[in-house]
Steps between C-alpha positions, in 0.01 A plus 500: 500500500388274166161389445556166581673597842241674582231225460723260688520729785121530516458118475751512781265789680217250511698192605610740801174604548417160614660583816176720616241300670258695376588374123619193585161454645308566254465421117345771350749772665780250427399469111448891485817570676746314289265653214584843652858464515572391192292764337638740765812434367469591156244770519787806584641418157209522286596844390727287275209552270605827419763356223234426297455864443872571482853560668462838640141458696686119633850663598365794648211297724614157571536429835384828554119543662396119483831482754419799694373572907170526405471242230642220782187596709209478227631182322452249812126742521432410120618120484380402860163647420459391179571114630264526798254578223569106356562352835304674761579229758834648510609676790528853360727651758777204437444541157634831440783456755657223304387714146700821665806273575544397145449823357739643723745233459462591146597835539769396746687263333535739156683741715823297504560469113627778298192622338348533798156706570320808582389323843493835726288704266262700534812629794781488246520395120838404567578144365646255782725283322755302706673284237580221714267214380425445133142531354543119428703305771532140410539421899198691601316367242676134565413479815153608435465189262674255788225593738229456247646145440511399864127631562373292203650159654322611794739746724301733714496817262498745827805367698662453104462834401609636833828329522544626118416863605740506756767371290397740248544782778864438585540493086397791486771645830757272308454704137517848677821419650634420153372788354687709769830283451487604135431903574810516771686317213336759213602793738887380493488462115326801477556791752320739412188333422209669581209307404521110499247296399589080505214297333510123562454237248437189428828348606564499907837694485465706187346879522431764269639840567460875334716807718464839466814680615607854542622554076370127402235215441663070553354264411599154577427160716666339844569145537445500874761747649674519121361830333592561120437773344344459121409849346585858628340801372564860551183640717382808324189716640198492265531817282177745539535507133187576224580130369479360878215711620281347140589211545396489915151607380474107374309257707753205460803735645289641744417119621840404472656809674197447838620136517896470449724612756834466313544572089697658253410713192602559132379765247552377144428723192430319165406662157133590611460417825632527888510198717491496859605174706522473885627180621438292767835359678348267741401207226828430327455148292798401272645804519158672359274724743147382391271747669521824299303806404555676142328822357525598160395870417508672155678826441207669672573349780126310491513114594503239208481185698609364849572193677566394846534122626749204511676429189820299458628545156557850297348298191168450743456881550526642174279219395267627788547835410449492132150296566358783742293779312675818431346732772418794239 
């Protein structure tokens, strides 16, 4: 989820939290706890810091170790501590349980959209992705805001945030069950699909959609059980070319490649230089496909510059491309 979903639901976490006699009772552990989940919260995504260094090192670790087994155990450890060392009235023990929730719900939650995370590692590096709720909901988020407004004119936060959770839960059944609509209707536009992935946005009955078939990529959108069908390509293998097998050796394809399921690729030759492009399919904006990779290599095959990351105009890139230090 967003940033600001994700502080909502923490606020929520500690209005909840109210529920537990042993917070409720007390207003050290009460202050700590609501403390705890909102920092809870947030603290799987600080790894967002890594865009400060640059594209690759984000792409290839967001949502990545800060999301994993392990790191859902030693964040409520870390923040729960570290607050029993500013309130040491706080009962330690209730503390961390209501730190581990958030974190975990943290995790949880990011599951459902289509970026998805790394949650089962250090089992699998695979990335769980399940499309069916958008990074930013506006009635997840809405209804977050709703509850905060009722517990500020003096609603009990616990019962609040409980009858908003539960909501929230049959939401979530509801969303799934569109998502499966659209895949039985993908399947009869598309029979010999064999990869489908349906990404929600931010309108309730509009979805995103990339296929791989048996000979071909589609790309298109549903409208409920409508499916139409915007760009086709023909699916060809990656070639274990020279030019490919340079150009692989570059840390932004090599990010690119360990995150994106579904893309295609282009070799283009100019005067003194290759260019390598693999494209993302799952993003399509305006009929451009923002999240890209390009390698350029000289005639020795040896990498001049690279780029990997969201852009949304052809005018953008080259501009980003042409300001990035020629590699030799």
């Amino acid at each position: 989820m967003d940033t600001g979903t994700h502080v909502v639901m923490g606020i929520a976490l500690g209005g909840i939290a109210t529920l537990d006699p042993v917070v409720a009772e007390n207003t050290a552990t009460a202050t700590s706890v609501l403390i705890a989940t909102i920092v809870g919260s947030q603290a799987p995504d600080i790894d967002a810091l890594l865009k400060l260094k640059n594209n690759a090192v984000y792409i290839r670790n967001h949502r990545g170790i800060t999301h994993s087994l392990p790191a859902v155990l030693l964040w409520p450890i870390l923040i729960s501590g570290l607050l029993h060392f500013f309130f040491p009235e706080a009962n330690l023990l209730h503390l961390w349980i209501w730190t581990f929730i958030a974190v975990f719900l943290h995790v949880f939650v990011d599951i459902f959209n289509s970026y998805g995370t790394q949650a089962l590692r250090p089992i699998s590096s695979k990335w769980i992705a399940l499309g069916f709720i958008n990074t930013f909901d506006p009635f997840i988020f809405g209804i977050h805001l709703v509850g905060l407004m009722l517990w500020a004119i003096g609603a009990h936060p616990g019962y609040t945030f409980l009858a908003i959770y539960i909501i929230l839960f049959f939401y979530y059944v509801a969303r799934f069950i569109m998502q499966r609509v659209v895949r039985h209707a993908v399947l009869k536009t598309v029979p010999d699909a064999e990869t489908i992935i349906i990404a929600s946005t931010m309108r309730f009955n509009q979805w995103r959609i990339a296929i791989t078939a048996k000979d071909s990529f589609y790309v298109g959108r549903a409208y409920k059980r409508s499916i139409t069908i915007l760009d086709k390509f023909n699916r060809r293998a990656v070639p274990d070319s020279p030019i490919i097998k340079a150009a692989k050796e570059d840390k932004n394809l090599s990010a690119f490649l360990s995150f994106s399921p579904i893309y295609r690729w282009e070799i283009n030759e100019y005067q003194h230089y290759y260019e390598v492009r693999f494209i993302d399919l799952r993003y399509r904006s305006n009929g451009h496909y923002p999240f890209v990779a390009v390698v350029q290599l000289n005639q020795d095959l040896q990498i001049i510059r690279s780029y990997t990351g969201w852009i949304f105009s052809e005018k953008k890139l080259r501009k980003k491309l042409n300001a990035i230090p020629n590699s030799n």
